[in-house]
C-alpha positions as CSV (number, residue, x, y, z in Angstrom):
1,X,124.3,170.4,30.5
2,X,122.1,170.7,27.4
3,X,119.9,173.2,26.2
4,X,116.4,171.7,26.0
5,X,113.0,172.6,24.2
6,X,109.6,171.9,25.6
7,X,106.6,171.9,23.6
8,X,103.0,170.8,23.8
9,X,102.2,168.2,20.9
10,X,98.1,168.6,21.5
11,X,96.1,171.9,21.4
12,X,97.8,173.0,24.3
13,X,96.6,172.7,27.7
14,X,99.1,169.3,27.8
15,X,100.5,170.6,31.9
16,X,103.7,172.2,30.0
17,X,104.0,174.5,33.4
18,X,103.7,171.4,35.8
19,X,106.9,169.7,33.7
20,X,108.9,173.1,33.0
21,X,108.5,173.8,36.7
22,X,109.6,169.9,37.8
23,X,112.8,170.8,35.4
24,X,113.5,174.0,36.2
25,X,115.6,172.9,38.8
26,X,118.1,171.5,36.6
27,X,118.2,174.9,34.6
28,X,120.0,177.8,34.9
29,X,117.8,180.0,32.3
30,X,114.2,179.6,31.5
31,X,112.9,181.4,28.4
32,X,109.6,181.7,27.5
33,X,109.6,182.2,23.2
34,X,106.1,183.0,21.8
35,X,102.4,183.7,22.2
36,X,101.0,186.1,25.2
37,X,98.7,185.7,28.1
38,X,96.4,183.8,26.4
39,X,98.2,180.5,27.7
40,X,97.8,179.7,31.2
41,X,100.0,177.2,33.0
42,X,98.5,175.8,36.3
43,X,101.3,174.6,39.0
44,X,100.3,172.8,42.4
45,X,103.1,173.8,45.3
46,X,102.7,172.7,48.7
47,X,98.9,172.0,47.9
48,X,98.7,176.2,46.2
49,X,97.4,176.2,43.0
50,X,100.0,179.2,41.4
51,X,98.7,180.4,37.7
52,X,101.2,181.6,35.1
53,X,100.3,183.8,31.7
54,X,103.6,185.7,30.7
55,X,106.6,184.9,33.4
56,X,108.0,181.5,33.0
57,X,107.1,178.4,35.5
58,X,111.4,178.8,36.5
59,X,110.2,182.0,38.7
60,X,108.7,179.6,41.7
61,X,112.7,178.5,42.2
62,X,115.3,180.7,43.2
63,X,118.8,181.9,41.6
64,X,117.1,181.1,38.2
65,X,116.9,183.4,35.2
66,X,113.7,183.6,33.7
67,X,113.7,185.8,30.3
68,X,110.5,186.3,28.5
69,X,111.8,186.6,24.6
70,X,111.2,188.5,21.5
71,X,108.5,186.1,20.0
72,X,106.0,186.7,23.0
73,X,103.6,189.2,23.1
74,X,103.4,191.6,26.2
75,X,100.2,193.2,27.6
76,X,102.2,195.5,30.0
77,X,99.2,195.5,32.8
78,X,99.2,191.7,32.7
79,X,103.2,191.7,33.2
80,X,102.6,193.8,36.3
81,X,99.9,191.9,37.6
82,X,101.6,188.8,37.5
83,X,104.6,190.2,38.7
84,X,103.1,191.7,42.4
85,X,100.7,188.3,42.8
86,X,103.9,186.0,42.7
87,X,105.2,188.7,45.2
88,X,101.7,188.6,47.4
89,X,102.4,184.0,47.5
90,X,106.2,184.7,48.2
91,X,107.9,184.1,45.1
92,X,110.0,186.3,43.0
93,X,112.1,188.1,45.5
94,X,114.8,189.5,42.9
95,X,114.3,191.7,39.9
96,X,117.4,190.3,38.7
97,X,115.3,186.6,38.2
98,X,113.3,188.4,35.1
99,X,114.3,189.6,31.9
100,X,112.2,190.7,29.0
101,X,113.4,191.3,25.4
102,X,113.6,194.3,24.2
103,X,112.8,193.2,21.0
104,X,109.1,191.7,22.4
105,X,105.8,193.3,20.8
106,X,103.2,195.1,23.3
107,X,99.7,194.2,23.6
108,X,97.7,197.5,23.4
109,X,94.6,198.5,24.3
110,X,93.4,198.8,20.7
111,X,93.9,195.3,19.8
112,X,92.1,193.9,22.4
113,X,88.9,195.8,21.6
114,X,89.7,194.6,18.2
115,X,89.8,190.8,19.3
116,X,86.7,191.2,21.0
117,X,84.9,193.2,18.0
118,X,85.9,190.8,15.9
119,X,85.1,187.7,17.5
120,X,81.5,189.1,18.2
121,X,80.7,190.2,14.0
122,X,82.2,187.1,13.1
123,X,79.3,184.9,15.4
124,X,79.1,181.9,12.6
125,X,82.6,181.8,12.7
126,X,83.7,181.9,15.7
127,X,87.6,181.1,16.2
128,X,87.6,180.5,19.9
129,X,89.6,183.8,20.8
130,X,90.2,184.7,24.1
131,X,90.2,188.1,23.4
132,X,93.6,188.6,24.7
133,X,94.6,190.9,21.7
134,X,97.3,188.2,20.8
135,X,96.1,188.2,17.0
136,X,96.1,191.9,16.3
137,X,99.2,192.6,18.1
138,X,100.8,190.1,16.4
139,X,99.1,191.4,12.8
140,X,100.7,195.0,14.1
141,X,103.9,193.2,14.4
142,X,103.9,191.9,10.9
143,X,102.7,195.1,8.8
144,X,105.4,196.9,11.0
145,X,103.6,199.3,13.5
146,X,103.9,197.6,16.4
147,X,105.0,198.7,19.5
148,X,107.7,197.2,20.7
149,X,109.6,197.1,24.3
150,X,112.3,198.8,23.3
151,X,110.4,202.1,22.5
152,X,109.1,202.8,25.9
153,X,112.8,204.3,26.6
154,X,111.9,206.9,23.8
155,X,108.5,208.8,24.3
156,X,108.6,210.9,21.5
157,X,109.2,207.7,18.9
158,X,106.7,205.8,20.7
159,X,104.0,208.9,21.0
160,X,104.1,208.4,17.0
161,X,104.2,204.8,16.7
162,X,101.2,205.0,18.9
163,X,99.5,207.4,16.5
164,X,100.7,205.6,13.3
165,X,99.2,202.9,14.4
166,X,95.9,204.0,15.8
167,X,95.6,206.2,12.3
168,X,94.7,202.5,10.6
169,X,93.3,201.0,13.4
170,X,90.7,203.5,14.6
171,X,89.6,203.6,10.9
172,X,88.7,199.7,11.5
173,X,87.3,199.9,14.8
174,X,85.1,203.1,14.0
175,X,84.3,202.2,10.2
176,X,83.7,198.0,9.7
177,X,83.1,197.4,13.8
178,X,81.1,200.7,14.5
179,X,83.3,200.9,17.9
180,X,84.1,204.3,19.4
181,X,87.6,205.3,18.2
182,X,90.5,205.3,21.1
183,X,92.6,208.3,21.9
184,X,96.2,208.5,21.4
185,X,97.2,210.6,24.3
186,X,95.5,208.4,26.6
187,X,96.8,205.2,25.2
188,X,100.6,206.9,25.1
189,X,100.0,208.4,28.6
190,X,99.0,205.1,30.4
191,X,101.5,203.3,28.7
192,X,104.7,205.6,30.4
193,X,102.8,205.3,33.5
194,X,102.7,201.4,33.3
195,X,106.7,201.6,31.9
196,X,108.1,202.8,35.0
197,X,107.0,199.5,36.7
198,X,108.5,197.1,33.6
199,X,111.3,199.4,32.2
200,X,113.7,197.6,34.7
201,X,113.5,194.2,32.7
202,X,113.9,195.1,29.5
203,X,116.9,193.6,28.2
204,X,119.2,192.6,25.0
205,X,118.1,188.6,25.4
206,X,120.5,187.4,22.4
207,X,123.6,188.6,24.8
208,X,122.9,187.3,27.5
209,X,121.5,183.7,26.1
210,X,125.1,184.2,24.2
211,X,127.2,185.3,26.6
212,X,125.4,182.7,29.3
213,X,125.7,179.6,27.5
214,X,129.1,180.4,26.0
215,X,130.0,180.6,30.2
216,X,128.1,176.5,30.5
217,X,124.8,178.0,31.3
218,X,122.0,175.7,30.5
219,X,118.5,176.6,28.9
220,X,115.4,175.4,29.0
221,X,113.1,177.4,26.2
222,X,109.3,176.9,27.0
223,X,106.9,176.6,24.8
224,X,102.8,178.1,25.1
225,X,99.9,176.0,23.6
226,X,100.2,173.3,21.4
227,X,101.7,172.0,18.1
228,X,98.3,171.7,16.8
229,X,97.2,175.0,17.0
230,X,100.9,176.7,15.6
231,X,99.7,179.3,12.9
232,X,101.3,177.0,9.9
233,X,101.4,173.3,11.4
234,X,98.1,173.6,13.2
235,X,94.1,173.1,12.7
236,X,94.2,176.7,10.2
237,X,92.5,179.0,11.0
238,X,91.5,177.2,14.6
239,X,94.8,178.2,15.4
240,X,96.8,180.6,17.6
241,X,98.5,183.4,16.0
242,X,102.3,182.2,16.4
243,X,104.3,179.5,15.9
244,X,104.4,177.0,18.9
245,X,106.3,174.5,17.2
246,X,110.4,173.5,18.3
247,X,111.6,175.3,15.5
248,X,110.2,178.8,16.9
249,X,112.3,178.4,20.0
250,X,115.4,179.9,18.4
251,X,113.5,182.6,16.7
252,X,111.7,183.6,19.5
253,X,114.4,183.5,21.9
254,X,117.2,185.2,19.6
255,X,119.7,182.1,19.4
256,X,120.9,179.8,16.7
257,X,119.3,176.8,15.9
258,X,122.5,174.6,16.9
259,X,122.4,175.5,20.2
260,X,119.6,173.4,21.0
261,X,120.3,169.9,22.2
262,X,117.1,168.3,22.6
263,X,113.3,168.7,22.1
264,X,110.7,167.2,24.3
265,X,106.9,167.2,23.4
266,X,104.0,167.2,26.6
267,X,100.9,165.0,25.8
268,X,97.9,164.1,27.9
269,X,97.2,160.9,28.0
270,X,94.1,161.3,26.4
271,X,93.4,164.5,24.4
272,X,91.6,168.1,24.7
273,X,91.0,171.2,22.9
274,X,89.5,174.8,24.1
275,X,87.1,176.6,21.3
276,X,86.0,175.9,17.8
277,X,87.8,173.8,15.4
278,X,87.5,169.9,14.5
279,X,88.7,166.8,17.0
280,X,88.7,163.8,15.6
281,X,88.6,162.0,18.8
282,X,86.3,164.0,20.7
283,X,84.0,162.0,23.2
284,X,80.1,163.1,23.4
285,X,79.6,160.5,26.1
286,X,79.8,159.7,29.3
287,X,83.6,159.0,29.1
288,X,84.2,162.3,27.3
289,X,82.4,163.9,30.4
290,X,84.5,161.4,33.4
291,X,87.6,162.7,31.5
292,X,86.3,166.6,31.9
293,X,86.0,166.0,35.5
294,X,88.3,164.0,36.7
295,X,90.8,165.7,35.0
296,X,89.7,169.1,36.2
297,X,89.5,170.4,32.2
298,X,88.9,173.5,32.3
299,X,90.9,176.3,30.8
300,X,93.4,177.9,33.6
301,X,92.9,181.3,31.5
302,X,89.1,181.3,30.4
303,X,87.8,178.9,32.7
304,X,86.0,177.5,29.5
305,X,85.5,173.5,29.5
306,X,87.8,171.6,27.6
307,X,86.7,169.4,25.0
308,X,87.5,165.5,25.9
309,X,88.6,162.4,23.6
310,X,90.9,159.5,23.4
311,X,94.6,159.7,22.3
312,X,94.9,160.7,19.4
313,X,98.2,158.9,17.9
314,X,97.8,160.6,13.8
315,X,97.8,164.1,15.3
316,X,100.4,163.1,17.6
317,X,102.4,161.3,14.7
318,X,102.5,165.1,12.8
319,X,103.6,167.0,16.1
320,X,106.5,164.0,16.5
321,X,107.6,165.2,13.1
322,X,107.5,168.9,13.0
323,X,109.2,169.0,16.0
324,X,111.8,165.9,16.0
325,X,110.7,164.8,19.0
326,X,113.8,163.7,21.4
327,X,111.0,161.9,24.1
328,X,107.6,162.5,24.8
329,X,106.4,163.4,28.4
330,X,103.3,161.8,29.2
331,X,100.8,164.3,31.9
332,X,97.5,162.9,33.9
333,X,97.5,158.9,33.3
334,X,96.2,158.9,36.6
335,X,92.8,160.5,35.2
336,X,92.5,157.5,32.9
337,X,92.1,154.7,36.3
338,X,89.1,153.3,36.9
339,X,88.3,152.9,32.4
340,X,87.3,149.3,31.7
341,X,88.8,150.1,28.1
342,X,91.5,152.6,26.9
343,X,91.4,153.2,23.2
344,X,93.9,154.7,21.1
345,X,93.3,156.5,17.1
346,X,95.8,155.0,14.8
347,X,94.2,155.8,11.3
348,X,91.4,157.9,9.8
349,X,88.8,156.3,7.8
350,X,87.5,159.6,5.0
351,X,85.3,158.8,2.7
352,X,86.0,154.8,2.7
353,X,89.6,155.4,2.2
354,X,91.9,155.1,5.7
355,X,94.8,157.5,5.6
356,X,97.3,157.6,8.3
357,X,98.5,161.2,8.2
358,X,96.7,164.3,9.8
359,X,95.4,166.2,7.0
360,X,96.3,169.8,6.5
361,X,92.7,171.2,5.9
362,X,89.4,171.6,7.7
363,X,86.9,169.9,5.6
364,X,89.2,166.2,5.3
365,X,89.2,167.1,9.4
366,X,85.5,167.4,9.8
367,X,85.3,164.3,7.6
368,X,87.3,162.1,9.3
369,X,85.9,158.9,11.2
370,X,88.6,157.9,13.4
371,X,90.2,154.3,13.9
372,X,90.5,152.9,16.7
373,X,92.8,150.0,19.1
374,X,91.3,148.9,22.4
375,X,93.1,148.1,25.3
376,X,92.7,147.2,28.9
377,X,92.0,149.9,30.9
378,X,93.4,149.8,34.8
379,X,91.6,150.3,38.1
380,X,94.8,150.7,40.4
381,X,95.5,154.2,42.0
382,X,98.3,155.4,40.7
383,X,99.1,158.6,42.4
384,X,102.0,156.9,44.7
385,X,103.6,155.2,41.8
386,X,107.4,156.4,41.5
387,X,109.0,154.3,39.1
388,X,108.0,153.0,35.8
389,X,107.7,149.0,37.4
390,X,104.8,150.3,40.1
391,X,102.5,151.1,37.2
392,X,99.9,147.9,36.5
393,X,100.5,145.9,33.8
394,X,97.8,147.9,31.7
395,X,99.7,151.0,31.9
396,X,102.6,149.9,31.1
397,X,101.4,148.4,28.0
398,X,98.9,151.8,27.1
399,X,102.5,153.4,27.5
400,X,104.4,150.7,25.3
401,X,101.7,150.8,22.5
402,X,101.9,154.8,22.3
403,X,106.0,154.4,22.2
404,X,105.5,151.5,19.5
405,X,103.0,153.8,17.0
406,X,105.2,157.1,17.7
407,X,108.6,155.5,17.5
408,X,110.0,157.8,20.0
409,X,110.1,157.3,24.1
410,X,107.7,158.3,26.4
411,X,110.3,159.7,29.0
412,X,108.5,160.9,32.0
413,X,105.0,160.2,33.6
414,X,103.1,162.5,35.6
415,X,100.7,160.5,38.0
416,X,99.0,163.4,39.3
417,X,99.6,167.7,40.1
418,X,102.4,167.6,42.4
419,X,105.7,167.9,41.6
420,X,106.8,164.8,43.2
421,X,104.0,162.8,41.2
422,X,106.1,162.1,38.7
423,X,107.9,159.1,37.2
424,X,111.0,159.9,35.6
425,X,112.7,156.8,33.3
426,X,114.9,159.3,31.5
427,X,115.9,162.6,32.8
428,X,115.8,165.8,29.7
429,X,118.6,167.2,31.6
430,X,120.7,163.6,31.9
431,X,124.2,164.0,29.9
């Protein structure tokens, strides 16, 4: 069986937990590689609505290994929480199902006052944070004081990366955000307290991803938000702090890139985005607002509303490329029935000149008028539809036209939340 990748091709929010949990099943491993609790997936079983931030969507199935790896960033207290409400609905009844790298980054109390303090002296420019402490930990992580998993089996090492650390960032919170400064000791002592709950599933990920695929194991690595907010490939600096793109799959996991055998990119049918940044596509209207609510868009972590607008095919265009799309997996066409009209963005029009790729700075963005195709739109309630042939014609051709401008196969349809509301035309998993 192959080992797949599965990324979100929007700014996230593309139901990523909805497909990685409908696949999980033909899985043996499920790896989580970047970002922190700032991604949310939302999964309907058996009519309960289940929320996700850290473990993997593979812990709702048993005998399945779900590893969170070295390019995520932990907040311990989230890890627990999530952990003892998926025991409170029933699931997770084996430590043995989770596995956390050693290698993975903490989130500390320190950088989520940080987050916030900076979000809130920064009012004009406003990233859209949600104050998770993902960017600071993962600044920590790349001037080297971070705190990483590993250390909590060492409390005198970690006792001084913790003051090492604060040394700098107390200076920062105390002097440019005029916060009160945070103590050491209690940081380092709530931190072994919270260890004795986690300390059980830290492990050397690279060995066993090794060692399990060498034995035939297959892997599916999942990916958090989208490609358009990945720190290099993304809407800069409306971005998240990591890399969400394919390519970050090995990294963050700890294997080689030839071990994956196929990439697959989620996509609304339509698009979204959470905070600040430009959307070319966004809808001001009354469609924009049908969209919000019939597609239930807000955000499964802040709540916030999520911006609405057509499909976007030039922003999708860029995510096919920097991720070398194998197929496309296509999430709530079902909130697109009852649209006299579906429209699609094939070009940008900036400054009378129409360009076709997704420019890599703000002010082109904000410039932008896009370019539009109309289509039919469809009436028919799809939500029973099972196979590609019971979608109406004008679905089917919405579908063809997005497979014609992307050049790659749109491989699966989800029809609505369920699990089994899904059409499948080619399986990830198939040989």
């Amino acid at each position: 069986m192959p080992n797949i990748v599965i990324v979100g091709i929007q700014w996230g929010d593309e139901g990523k937990g909805k497909i990685v949990d409908l696949l999980a099943d033909h899985a043996d491993i499920i790896v989580r590689f970047q970002g922190g609790n700032n991604a949310g997936h939302t999964l309907v079983v058996d009519d309960k609505k289940i929320i996700l931030h850290l473990i993997p969507s593979g812990i709702l199935h048993p005998d399945k290994l779900c590893i969170i790896g070295n390019g995520v960033v932990v907040d311990p207290e989230v890890l627990i929480e999530e952990i003892e409400s998926l025991r409170g609905q029933g699931f997770f009844p084996d430590d043995a199902m989770l596995r956390v790298s050693s290698e993975a980054h903490l989130i500390m109390p320190y950088h989520k006052l940080i987050d916030h303090a900076r979000e809130a002296k920064n009012a004009k420019g406003k990233i859209g944070t949600t104050g998770r402490g993902i960017g600071p930990a993962y600044e920590d992580k790349a001037t080297r004081v971070g705190i990483r998993m590993c250390d909590l089996a060492n409390p005198g090492f970690l006792k001084e990366r913790i003051e090492s650390a604060l040394a700098e960032r107390n200076f920062l919170l105390t002097r440019y955000f005029d916060q009160s400064p945070v103590d050491p000791r209690e940081v380092f002592d709530r931190l072994m307290a919270l260890s004795e709950k986690i300390t059980q599933y830290i492990a050397d990920i690279p060995a066993i991803l090794a060692s399990r695929i060498a034995r035939g194991a297959s892997v599916m690595f999942e990916g958090a938000q989208g490609t358009l907010l990945d720190i290099d490939h993304g809407t800069f600096p409306y971005v998240t702090s990591s890399h969400t793109v394919a390519g970050c799959a090995a990294t963050g996991a700890g294997i080689g890139p030839t071990m994956i055998d196929a990439v697959y990119g989620i996509s609304k049918a339509y698009t979204t985005r959470v905070g600040g940044g430009p959307f070319p596509t966004e809808l001001f209207d009354d469609i924009g607002r049908c969209l919000q609510e019939k597609g239930t868009e807000f955000g499964a972590t802040t709540g916030r509303k999520r911006r609405c607008g057509w499909f976007d095919a030039v922003a999708a265009q860029h995510s096919v490329r920097v991720n070398s799309l194998s197929g496309i997996i296509m999430t709530k066409l079902d909130v697109l029935s009852g649209l006299s009209s579906l429209m699609i963005c094939t070009g940008y029009e900036v400054d009378g000149r129409l360009i076709d790729e997704f420019p890599s700075d703000i002010p082109t963005l904000d410039r932008v008028v896009p370019r539009y195709i109309e289509l039919p739109g469809f009436k028919d309630d799809i939500g029973k539809a099972r196979d590609y042939s019971d979608l109406p014609d004008n679905a089917r051709n919405y579908i063809d036209k997005i497979e014609e401008l992307l050049a790659v196969p749109v491989t699966m349809i989800s029809v609505g939340a369920e699990r089994t509301q899904t059409i499948i035309r080619r399986h990830p998993f198939a040989p």
